[in-house]
N, C-alpha and C positions, 0 to 999 in steps of 0.2 A: 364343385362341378365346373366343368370347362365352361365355354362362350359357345352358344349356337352360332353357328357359321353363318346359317340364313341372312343375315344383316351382309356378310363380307362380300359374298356372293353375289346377292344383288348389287350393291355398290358397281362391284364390278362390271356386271354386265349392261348395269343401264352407262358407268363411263366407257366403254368399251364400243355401246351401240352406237354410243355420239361423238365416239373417234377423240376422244380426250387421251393425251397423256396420264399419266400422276402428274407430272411438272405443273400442266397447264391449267387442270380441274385443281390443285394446289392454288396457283396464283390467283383464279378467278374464285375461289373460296375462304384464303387466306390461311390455308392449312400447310403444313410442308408438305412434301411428296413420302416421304417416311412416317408419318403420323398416319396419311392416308391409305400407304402399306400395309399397316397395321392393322386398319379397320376391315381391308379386305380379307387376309389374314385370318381374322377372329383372333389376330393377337392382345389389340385393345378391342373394348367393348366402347361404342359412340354415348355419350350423352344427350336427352331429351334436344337440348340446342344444336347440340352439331345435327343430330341427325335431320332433326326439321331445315336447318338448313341445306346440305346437301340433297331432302329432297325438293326442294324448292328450285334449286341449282339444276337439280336434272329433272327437272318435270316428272315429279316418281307419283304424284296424286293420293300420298300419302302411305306408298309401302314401304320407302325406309321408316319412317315414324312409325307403323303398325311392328314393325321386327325390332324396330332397336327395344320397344317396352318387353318385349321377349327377351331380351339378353339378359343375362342371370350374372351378373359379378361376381366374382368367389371372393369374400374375405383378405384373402393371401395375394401378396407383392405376386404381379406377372410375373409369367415366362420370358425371359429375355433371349427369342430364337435368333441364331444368325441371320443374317441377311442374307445368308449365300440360298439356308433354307426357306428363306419365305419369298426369294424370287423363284427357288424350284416351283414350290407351289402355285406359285401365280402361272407359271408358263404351262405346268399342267392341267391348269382350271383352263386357260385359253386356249389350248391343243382339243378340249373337248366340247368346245363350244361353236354350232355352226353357225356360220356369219352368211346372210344372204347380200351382204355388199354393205360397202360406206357410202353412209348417206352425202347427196352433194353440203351438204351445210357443217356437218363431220370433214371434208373435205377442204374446205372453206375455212377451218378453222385451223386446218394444216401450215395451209398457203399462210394466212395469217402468222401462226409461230414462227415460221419464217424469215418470215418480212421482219419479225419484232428480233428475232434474231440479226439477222443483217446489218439494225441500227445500232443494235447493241457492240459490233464490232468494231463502232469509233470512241465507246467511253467505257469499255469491261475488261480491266484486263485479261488477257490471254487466258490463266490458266484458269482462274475462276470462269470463264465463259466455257470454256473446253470442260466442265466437269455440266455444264446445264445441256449442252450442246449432245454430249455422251446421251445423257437421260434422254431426252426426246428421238434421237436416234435409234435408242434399244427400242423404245417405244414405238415407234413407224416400226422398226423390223417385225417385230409383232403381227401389226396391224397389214403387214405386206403378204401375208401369208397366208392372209383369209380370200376368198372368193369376189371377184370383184367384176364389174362391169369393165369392158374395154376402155371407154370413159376415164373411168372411175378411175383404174388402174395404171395409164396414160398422165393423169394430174399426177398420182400419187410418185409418178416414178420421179415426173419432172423436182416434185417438192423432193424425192431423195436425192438426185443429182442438185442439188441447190445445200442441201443440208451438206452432204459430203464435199462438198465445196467451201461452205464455210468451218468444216472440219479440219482441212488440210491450210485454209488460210487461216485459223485458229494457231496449228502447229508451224508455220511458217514463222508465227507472229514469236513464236514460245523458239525460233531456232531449231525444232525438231525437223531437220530437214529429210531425214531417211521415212520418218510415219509419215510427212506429207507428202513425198511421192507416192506411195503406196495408197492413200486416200484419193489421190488425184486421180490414181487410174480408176478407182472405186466412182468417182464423179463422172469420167469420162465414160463408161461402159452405163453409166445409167442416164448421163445426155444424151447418148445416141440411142436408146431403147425410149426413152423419151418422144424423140422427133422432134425438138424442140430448135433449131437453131440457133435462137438467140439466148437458151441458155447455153447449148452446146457450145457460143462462143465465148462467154461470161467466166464457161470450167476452163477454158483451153486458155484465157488470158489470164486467168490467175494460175493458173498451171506455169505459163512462163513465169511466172513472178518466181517459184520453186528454185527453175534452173538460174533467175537471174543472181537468189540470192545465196545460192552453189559456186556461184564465180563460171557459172557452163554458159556462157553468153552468146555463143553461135549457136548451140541447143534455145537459148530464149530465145532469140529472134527467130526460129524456126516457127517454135511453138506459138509464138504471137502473131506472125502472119497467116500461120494456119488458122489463128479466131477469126482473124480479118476475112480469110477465104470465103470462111462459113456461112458470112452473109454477106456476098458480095461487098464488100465494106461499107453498106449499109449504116446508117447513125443507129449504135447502140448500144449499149454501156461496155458490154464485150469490146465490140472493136474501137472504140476508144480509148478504154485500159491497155490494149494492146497496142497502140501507136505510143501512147505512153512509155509504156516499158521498152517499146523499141527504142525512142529518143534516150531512155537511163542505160540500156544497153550498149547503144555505141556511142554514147560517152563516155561509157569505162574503156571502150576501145579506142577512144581517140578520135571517133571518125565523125569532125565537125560537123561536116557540110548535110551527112545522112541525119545526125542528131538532130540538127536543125530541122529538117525537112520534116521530121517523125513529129518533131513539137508540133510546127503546123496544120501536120493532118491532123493531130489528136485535137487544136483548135479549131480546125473548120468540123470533125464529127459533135464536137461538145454544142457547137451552136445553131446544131442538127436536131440535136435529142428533144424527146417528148419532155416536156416539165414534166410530169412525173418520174424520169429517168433522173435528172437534174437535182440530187438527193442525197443527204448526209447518212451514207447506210453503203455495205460489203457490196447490193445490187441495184446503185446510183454510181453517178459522178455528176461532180461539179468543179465549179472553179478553183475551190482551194485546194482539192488533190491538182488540178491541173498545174498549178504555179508551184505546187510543193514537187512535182514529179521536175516538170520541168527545170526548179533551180537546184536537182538534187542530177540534169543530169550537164547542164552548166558547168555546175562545182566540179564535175570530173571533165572537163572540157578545160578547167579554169581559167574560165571566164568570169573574174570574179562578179564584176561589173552586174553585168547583166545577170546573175547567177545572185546576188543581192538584190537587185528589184522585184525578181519574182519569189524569195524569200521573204520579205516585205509583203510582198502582196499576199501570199500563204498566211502568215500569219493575222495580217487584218481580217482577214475570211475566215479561219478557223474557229470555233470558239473553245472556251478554256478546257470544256469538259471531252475536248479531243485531242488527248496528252500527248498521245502517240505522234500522230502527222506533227504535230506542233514540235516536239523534241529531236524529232529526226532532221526538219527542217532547221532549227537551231543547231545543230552537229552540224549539217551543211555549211550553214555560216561560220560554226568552228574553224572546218576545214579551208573554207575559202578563206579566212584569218592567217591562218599557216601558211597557204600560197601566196600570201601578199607581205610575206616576213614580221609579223606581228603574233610571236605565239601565246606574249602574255595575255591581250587581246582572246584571243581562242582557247586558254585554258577558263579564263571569265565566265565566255559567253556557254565553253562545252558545260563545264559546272554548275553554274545557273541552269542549262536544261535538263539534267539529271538531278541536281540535289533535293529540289522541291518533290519530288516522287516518291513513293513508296518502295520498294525492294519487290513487290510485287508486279509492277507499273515498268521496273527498270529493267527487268529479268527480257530473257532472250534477244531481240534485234537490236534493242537498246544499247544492249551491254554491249554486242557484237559492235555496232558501229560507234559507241564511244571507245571502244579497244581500238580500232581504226585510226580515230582522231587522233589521239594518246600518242600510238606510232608514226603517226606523220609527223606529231614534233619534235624538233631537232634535241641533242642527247641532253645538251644543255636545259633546255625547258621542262625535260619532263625530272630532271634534279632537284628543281625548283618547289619551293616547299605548295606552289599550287601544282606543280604538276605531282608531285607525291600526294596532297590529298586528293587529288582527281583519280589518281594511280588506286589507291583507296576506299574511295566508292565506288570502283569497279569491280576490288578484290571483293569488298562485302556483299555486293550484290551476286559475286560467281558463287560466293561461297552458302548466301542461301539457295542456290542453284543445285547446289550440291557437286559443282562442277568445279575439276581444277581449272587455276586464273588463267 
């Protein structure tokens, strides 16, 4: 005999009522998101334990324990159904189910995955974050489609313009620079159905980040003053990533006196911000992106000098488990090593901040700007048997990429 359904069904609908993803009712139950597929499904049948848990989880008062003692096991090894087919199924069971609106506390747990996402952005690597980031996403699409209070539907948008934000700065992070435009605008069109301005300006300064790291740097500085617009340049994390990337922008251009100027303001808005803004997460800033931005736009100024103090400072501020800002800043000092005729020096310090890494860790911006450094040293240095092994952990890392070096 098959699996009575009853058990999957319900599952569903009470995580459904209370605006859970799979992802989320997962981590707060300790189940994976594909186990609990299943149980909706009627692919697996739950045991006495899962099910009392799960109804405990969702305040069921005892109807999943009443169905799961009805499920009838057969004998015989499962069906092992695609997963193409058992998301049809799920999306058919939710197409016929009327939703009188998400509750605020459903809501609330939105905003919440979020936020936990956002922190997640300074110690996940890229593509691993990009495959949980997907899940919750499909998930809200879902969940956007049902019937909602103006309210209701007003948070929900803002949480997608946030989410699709840390979608495209996900791909940013991974190099994918053609899918994060294209998400960007997807962020952009749901900050302004929002009404939200300070996140409107939060999408539009990581949106220049896009063109900054396209090399389109009169398009960034567009895009970045347009964040600043937004809210009359206001202290708020928006427009202080955006005076940021102004200052890394016309330093790739040369243009001392505006770079300086743009550090500045991005310093008088930081010591503006709410402490709660003030935050190691994609919708914070603090000080150690600030020194890390700042002697990342020094280094193209070369200024060594002063482009080393506040790389110094970045890394005192960071902690270990934010690889990312930490390595890039470390590339920077590479670089500034080569501007100051010292490449042995710079081949050291570049390798020291990639080797310690996984292939995982190293993939996309990494590789991008250690390829950079590589080439800014003279022909001589990169013959050299560290510049050949550095030359090396960048081929390996292209080539789990799948990408030619």
């Amino acid at each position: 005999m098959g699996r009575d359904p009853a058990f999957g069904r319900r599952l569903y609908q009470l995580r459904t009522e209370r605006g859970l993803s799979l992802n989320r009712l997962g981590k707060i139950a300790s189940f994976s998101p594909g186990f609990l597929s299943e149980l909706e499904a009627a692919t697996k049948g739950p045991s006495a334990e899962t099910a009392a848990r799960l109804d405990e989880l969702l305040e069921a008062g005892g109807q999943l324990v009443a169905l799961a003692s009805s499920v009838r096991r057969p004998p015989q090894a499962p069906r092992v159904l695609p997963m193409e087919q058992i998301e049809t199924l799920r999306r058919q069971v939710n197409e016929t189910i009327t939703s009188s609106g998400m509750s605020p506390a459903a809501v609330d747990d939105w905003e919440q995955t979020v936020r936990e996402h956002g922190r997640a952005t300074r110690y996940r690597p890229p593509a691993i974050h990009l495959d949980e980031l997907y899940g919750d996403f499909a998930e809200l699409g879902h969940q956007l489609k049902n019937r909602h209070s103006s309210f209701t539907l007003r948070r929900l948008t803002r949480v997608t313009a946030q989410l699709a934000g840390l979608m495209f700065l996900t791909l940013i992070k991974m190099n994918e620079r053609d899918a994060a435009r294209t998400w960007a605008r997807t962020a952009r069109v749901a900050a302004r159905e929002a009404g939200d301005a300070r996140v409107h300006s939060w999408v539009r300064a990581q949106e220049a980040y896009v063109h900054f790291y396209s090399d389109r740097y009169d398009e960034a500085l567009t895009v970045a003053q347009h964040a600043q617009d937004l809210v009359d340049e206001a202290p708020c994390v928006g427009a202080v990533l955006a005076a940021a990337l102004e200052a890394r922008a016309l330093g790739k251009m040369r243009r001392a006196e505006d770079a300086r100027a743009a550090i500045g303001t991005a310093e008088t808005i930081l010591a503006h911000l709410d402490a709660e803004a003030v935050t190691a997460s994609a919708f914070g800033y603090d000080e150690a992106q600030l020194r890390f931005h700042e002697g990342n736009a020094l280094t193209h100024l070369h200024d060594s000098p002063a482009a080393w103090r506040a790389q110094q400072r970045a890394l005192a501020l960071y902690p270990d488990s934010d690889y990312l800002d930490r390595a890039l800043v470390k590339l920077d000092r590479a670089s500034c090593l080569t501007q100051d005729g010292d490449p042995a020096a710079s081949l050291d310090y570049a390798t020291d901040a990639l080797a310690s890494l996984n292939d995982a860790e190293r993939q996309g911006l990494l590789t991008v700007r250690g390829r950079e450094v590589f080439h800014q040293l003279p022909a001589a240095a990169r013959n050299l048997p560290a510049g050949r092994a550095f030359h090396d952990l960048l081929m390996i890392t292209a080539a789990s990429e799948g990408n030619d070096s």
